[in-house]
N, C-alpha and C positions, 0 to 999 in steps of 0.2 A: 833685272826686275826684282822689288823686296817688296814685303808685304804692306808697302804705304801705298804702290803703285797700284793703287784697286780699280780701278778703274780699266788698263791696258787688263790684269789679271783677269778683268768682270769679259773682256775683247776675249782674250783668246783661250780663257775657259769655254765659249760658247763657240768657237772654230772645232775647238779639240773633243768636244763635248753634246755634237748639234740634237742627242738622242735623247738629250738629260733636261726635266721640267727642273730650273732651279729651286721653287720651290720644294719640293721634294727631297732634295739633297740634306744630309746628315752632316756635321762640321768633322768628323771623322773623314769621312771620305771627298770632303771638299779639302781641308786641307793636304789630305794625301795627294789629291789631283790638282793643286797649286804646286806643290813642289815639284811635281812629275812634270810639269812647263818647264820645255825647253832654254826657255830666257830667263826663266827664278834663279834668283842666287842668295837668298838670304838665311839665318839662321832661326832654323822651324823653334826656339825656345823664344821668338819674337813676335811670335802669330800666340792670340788669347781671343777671346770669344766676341769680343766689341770688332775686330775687324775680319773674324768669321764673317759675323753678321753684316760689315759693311759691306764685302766682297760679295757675299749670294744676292743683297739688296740689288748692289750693283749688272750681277749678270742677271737678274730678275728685267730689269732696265733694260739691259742690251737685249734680250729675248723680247721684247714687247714692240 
């Protein structure tokens, strides 16, 4: 998985994650817990704040 895959990321942030209001989440600790996904494999100098935002968007979506 790499950070274009926002969508599966937005899935299984919210498996690994069921305790966590996305909104509430800081891009600090959201990207920490994307790379801590077991199936990520991409280079964190890849991930910048536009697909921060599109990833929490995203698990915003899958939580509703």
């Amino acid at each position: 998985m790499r950070w274009t895959d926002i969508n599966e990321i937005a899935v299984e942030l919210a498996e690994f994650h069921p305790e966590i209001d996305p909104q509430t989440i800081n891009f600090v600790d959201l990207m920490r817990w994307v790379l801590a996904l077991p199936d990520f494999d991409d280079d964190p100098k890849h991930c910048g704040e536009k697909l921060l935002e599109a990833i929490q968007q995203a698990w915003i979506d899958e939580v509703e």
